[in-house]
N, C-alpha and C positions, 0 to 999 in steps of 0.2 A: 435166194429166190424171193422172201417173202419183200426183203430192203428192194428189187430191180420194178417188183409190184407196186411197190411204197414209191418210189420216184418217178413212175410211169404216172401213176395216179396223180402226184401232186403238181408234175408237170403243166397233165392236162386239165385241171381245175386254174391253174396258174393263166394257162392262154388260153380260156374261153369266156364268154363275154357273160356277163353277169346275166345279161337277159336271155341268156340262152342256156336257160334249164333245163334236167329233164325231166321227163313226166312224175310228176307229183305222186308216190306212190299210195297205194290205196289205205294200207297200213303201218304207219309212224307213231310213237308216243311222241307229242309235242307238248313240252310238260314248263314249269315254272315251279322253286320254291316260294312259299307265302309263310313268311317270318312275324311269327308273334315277338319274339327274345323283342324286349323293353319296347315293344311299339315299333320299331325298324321297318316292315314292312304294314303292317297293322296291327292293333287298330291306332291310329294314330289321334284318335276324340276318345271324350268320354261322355258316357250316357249311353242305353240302349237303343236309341232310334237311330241316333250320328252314328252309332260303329254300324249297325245294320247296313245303315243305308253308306256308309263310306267303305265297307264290304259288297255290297250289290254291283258299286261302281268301280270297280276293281276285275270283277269275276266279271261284268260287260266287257271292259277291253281287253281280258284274258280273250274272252269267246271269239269278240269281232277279228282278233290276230291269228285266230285258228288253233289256240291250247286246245288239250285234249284231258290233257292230267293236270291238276292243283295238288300239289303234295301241302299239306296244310299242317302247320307247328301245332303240334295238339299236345305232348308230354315239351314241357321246355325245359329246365331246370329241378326237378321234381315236384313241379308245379303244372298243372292244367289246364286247359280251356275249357273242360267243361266237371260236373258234378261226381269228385271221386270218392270214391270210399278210401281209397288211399292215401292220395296224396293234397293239397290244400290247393286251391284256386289260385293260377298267376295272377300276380298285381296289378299287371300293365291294365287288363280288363277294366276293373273296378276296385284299384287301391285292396286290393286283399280282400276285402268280402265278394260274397256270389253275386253276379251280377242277375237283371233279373229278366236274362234270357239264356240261352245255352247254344254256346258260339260254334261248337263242333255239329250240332244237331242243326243251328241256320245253316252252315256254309256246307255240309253235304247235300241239303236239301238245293240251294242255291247252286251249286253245280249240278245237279242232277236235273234241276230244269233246263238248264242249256245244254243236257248233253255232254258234260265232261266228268270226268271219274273223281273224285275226292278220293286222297290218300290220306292217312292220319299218321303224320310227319313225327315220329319217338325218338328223341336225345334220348341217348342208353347210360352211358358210363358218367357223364359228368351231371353234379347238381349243383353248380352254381356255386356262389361266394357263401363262406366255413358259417355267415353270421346271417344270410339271406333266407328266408323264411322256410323254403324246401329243402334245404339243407338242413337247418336247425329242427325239423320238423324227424327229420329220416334220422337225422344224432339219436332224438328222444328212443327212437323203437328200433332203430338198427345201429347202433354206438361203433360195434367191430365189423361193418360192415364197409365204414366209411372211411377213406384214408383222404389226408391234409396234402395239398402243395401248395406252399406262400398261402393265399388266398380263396383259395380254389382248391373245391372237394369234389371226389371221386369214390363210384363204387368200385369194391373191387373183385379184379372177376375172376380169382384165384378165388374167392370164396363163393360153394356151392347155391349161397343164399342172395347172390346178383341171381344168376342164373331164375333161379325159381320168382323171385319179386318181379323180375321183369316181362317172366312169361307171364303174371298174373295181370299186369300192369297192362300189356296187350290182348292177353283174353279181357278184360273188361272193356276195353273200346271196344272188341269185334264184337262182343256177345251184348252189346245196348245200342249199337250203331251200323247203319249201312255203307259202312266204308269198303271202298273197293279195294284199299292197301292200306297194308303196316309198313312204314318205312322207316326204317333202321339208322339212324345218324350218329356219328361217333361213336361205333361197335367196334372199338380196338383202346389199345392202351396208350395212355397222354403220353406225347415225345418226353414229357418232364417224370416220366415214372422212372425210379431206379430198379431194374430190373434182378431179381437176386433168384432168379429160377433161369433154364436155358429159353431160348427163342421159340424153339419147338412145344416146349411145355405151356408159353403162353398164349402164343397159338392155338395149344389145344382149350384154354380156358375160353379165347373169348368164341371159340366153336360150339363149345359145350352153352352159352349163353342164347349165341344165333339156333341150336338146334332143341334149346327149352322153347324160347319164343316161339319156332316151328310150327312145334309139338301143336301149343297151346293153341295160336291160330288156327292151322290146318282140321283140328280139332271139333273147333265151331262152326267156323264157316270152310269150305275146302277152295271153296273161289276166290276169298280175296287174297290177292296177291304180297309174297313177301318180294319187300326191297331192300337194301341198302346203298348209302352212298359213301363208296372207297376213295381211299386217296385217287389220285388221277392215273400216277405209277402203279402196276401193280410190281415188278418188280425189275431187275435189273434185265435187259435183252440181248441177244448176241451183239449187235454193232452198238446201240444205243444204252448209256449208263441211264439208272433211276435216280441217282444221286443218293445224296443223303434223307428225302422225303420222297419214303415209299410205301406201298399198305402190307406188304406181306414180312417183307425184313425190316422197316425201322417200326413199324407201330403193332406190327404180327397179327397183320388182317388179312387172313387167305381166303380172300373175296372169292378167286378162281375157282378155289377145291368147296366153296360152298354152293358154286354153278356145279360143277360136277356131282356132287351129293344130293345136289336137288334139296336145297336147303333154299335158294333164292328162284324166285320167276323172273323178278328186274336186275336190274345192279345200271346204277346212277353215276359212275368216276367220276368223282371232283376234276376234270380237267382244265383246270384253274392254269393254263399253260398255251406258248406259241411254239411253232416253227417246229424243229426237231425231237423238242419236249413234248409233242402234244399228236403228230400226225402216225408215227411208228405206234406207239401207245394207244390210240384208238383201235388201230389194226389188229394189236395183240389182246385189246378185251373182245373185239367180234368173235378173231379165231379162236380164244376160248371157250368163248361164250356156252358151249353146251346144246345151243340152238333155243337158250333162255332171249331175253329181250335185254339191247343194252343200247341205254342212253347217255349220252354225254354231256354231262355237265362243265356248263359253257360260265365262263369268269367275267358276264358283261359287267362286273360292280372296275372294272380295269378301263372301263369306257369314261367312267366320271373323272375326272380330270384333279379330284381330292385323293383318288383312290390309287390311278394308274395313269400311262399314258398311251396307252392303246388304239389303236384309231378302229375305226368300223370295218375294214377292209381283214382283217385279222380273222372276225367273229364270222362274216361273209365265207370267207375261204373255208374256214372251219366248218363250217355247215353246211356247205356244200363238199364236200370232201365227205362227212359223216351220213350225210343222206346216199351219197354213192356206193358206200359200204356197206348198207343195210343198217347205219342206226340213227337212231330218235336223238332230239336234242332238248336238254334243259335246263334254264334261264335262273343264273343266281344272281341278283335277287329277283324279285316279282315288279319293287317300286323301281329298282334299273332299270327295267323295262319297258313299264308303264308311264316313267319319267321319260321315256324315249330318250335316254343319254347315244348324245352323235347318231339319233337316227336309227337307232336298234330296231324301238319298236315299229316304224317305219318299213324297214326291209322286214323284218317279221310278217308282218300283215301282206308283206307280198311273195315272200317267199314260201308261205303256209298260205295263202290264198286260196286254195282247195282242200276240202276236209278231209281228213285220213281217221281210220277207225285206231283204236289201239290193238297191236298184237295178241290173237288170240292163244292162249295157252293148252293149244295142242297135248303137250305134253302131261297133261292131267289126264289124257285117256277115257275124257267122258264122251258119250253119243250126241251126236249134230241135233238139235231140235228141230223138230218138223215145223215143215212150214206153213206159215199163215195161208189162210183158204177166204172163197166170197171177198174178193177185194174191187169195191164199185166207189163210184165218186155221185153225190150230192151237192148241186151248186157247187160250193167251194171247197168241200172237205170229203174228205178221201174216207172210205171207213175198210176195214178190215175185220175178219176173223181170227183173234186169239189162237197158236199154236199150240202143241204140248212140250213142256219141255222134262226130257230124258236123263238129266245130270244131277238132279236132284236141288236145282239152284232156287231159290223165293219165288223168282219172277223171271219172262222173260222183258227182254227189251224191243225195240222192233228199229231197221233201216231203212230210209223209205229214198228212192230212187228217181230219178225221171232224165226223159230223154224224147229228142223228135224222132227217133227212129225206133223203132221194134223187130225183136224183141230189145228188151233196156239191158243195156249190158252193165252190169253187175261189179266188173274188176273194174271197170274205167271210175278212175273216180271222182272223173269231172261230172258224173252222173249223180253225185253224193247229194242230196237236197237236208236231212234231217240224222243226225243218229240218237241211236239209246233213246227213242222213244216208248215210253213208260204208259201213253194210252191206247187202242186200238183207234186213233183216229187223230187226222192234222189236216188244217184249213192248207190248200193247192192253189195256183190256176186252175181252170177246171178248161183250157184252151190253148191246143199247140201241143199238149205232150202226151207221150205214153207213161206211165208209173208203174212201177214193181218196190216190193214191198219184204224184206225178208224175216226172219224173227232171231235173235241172238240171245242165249245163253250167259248167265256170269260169267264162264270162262271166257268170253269171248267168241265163241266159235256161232256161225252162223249157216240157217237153213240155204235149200235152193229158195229164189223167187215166187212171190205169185203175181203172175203179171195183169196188167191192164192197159187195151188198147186203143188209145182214144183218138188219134190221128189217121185218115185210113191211109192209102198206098206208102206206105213206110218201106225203108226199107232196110237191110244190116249195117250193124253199126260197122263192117267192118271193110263197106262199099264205099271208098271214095270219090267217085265220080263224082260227086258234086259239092266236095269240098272246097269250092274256091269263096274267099269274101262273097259276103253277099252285095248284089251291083245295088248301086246310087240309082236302078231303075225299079226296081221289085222290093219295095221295103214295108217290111210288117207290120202292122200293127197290134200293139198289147195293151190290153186294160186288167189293170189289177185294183185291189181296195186299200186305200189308205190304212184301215185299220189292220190289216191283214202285216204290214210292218217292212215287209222287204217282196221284192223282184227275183222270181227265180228266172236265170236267162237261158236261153237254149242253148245246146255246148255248144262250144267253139270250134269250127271250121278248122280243120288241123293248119293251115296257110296263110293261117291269119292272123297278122302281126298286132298282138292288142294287149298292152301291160297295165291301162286302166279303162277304168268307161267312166265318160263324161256324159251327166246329166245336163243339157242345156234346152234354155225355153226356147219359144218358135224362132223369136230374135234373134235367135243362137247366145246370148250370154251364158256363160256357166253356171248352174245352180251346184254341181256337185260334183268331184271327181273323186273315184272312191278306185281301189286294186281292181282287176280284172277275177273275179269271183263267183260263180254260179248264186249265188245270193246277194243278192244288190239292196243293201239297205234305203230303207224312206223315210227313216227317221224323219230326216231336217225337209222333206219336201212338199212344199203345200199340194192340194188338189188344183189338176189341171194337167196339159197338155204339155209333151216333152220332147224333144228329140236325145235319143242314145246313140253316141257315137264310141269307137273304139282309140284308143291313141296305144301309140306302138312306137317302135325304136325311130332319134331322128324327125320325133314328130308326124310322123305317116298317123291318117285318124281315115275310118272309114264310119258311115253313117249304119248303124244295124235296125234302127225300126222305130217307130214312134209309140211313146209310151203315153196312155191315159193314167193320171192316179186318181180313184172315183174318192167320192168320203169315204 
């Protein structure tokens, strides 16, 4: 049954037209790794202001693509990103001494301005080459902890004292940082280990490792999330072999029974894989899932043409196929992407074109935070009432909504204008829309609305009678402020064929053509008079209103 579902499915992802997606769901983790290991992904300069600022420029084109998650390399090697009592500062940073900022402490902050979670990305078992400074650092205080292959040292996780270093190594990022996650990397045993205990016994060690880390996290903070990322296999399936690279039988990583145990909230599969290899496989981590959050990790480094020969059409299907399912996808590497190798980040930016919250962790059992109260608009900026929140989390965050009809509906989440907003207020139009505003909890989970109604004869969102393009006779006008940064557009007409908007002057030349997106960046657009038009399949473009941008 589950194989006649698996082929139905792929079928019809097979013969449906790329541009005919389906609704953008409200909640996806749309995530990216971001690789410190030797500079690979960053920081690729040296000196504190170039990595900053070659850091900000990075987390910008995450945002503008629609990321939600930054899993961020912060343990690499037994080496750090930021100030450990433990272990010694990575090199890559600053040649082995402290640089003289703290790159874990910028880039949570730096995602947290835009609205995207920061995860603190922990290499478990391997530290690096026998003679490399995290290595030779862990020899001095841990001697029998450390075992040799060729080149390359490994903890090991037969002995009690991985277990416990590691929990401590992730209690001290939770307990000095606001990291949304601990994510777990290379939590199993190297394919090069010779194993002289049974499968099952080792198994249980690297359990007993994932279930000290647990401990330790859950501990301090109870909201941030555990991750890790398994091989792509989890293990061999009725019709479908795992091969020889699997996570539970060749490297005895039983990712599965740590969703059941409630030992993980995410799980990331390496699905570094096409075709048969990769579509059964995804099906079998959802149906295990637990009703935890799984995301797929997608192998675009197969896109560079040094690396693989992959075409884009491959990673396409895959993601579509994986949003059908109910899961998240995310992007190995971050500069693959950001490289736009064959167009990645390209379809990125328009396949994630509408913002999705990340999956809330229901399964924590804490109470929904009441909702924000007194929600009125001045000039430009919206203000709200501070909620209370019931779960016991630092803070809450706040989602702020809008829409031309009322009440604002909520689930639609072409309605999504802002999340994980962190103040009780954000510069609007203050023209054309209604706003509703909710309040979210660290787990995720989020209040009802407090609405406000600023358009009158509105009417439900869920009345279409007047869904059609809007005619080439009745076209609106919008003035927004230049400084203010981007264009919120009113939602789209469910008939209305539009997969980007063109910003073009009176002349009609093109100043801009940006995805079809509820936020329409101004970056590059001088002040002055505009016309917005829609383009759509085939070249159909319909004119939707003329735009002011004021200073």
């Amino acid at each position: 049954m589950r194989y006649i579902a698996f082929l139905l499915l792929f079928l019809s992802v097979l013969s449906t037209s790329k541009a005919q997606t389906e609704t953008s769901p409200k909640h996806e983790v749309r995530a990216v790794w971001l690789t410190t290991l030797n500079g690979l992904d960053w920081p690729r300069t040296r000196g504190a202001e170039a990595q900053k600022q070659e850091l900000i420029h990075i987390l910008d084109q995450l945002k503008e693509a629609g990321i939600n998650t930054v899993l961020f390399q912060t343990r690499v090697r037994a080496t750090t990103v930021y100030p450990s009592k433990m272990e010694p500062w990575e090199p890559t940073l600053a040649g082995g001494n402290a640089p003289s900022y703290n790159p874990l402490q910028f880039c949570i902050d730096e995602c947290h301005k835009r609205g995207m979670e920061c995860h603190a990305w922990v290499c478990t078992i391997p530290i690096g080459k026998w003679n490399k400074v995290g290595c030779k650092e862990m020899r001095k205080k841990y001697s029998k902890l450390i075992k040799r292959i060729g080149e390359e040292a490994y903890m090991d996780p037969a002995n009690p004292q991985t277990a416990d270093y590691m929990a401590r190594i992730c209690r001290e990022i939770v307990a000095n940082y606001d990291v949304d996650g601990i994510h777990l990397d290379y939590i199993r045993y190297p394919e090069t280990w010779k194993l002289k205990i049974s499968k099952s016994q080792a198994r249980a060690n690297i359990t007993s490792v994932v279930r000290a880390i647990h401990r330790a996290v859950k501990a301090e903070k109870p909201w941030v999330k555990m991750s890790c990322s398994p091989i792509g296999k989890h293990d061999n399936l009725t019709r479908y072999k795992a091969g020889g690279w699997n996570a539970r039988t060749a490297v005895c990583q039983d990712a599965q029974a740590w969703m059941r145990e409630g030992l993980m909230d995410q799980l990331y599969p390496m699905m570094y894989f096409k075709d048969d290899n990769f579509y059964p496989f995804a099906i079998d981590w959802q149906e295990q899932s637990n009703g935890r959050t799984i995301v797929s990790g997608l192998g675009i480094y197969f896109l560079d043409p040094k690396e693989g020969k992959w075409t884009l059409d491959i990673v396409e299907r895959e993601m579509y196929v994986t949003r059908q399912i109910g899961i998240g996808h995310c992007y190995f590497r971050s500069k693959f992407f950001t490289d736009n190798q064959k167009g990645i980040y390209d379809f990125g930016k328009r396949f994630d074109a509408v913002p999705a919250l990340v999956p809330p962790m229901t399964w924590a059992g804490k109470p929904v935070p009441a909702a924000p109260t007194s929600l009125t608009i001045d000039g430009n900026t919206l203000y709200w009432q501070g909620a209370q929140d019931h779960s016991g989390g630092p803070y809450l965050l706040y989602n702020i909504y809008a829409s031309k009809y009322f009440p604002v509906d909520i689930n639609n989440s072409e309605n999504i204008v802002a999340t994980r907003v962190m103040a009780s207020n954000l510069m609007v139009p203050s023209q054309g829309l209604n706003y509703a505003v909710t309040a979210m909890d660290r787990y995720g989970q989020e209040s009802t609305p407090v609405q406000l109604q600023l358009v009158a004869n509105s009417r439900p969102e869920n009345d279409n009678s007047q869904s059609a393009p809007m005619s080439e006779g009745a076209i609106p006008f919008y003035t927004v402020s230049k400084a203010q940064g981007i264009f919120i557009m009113p939602p789209r007409p469910s008939n209305l064929d539009a997969r980007f908007i063109m910003i073009e002057n009176i002349q009609g030349k093109s100043i801009s053509v940006q995805p079809y997106t509820r936020q329409l960046s101004l970056a590059d657009i001088p002040r002055g008079i505009y016309q917005l038009r829609s383009l759509g399949r085939k070249g159909r473009n319909h004119r939707l209103g003329i735009l002011y941008v004021d200073k």
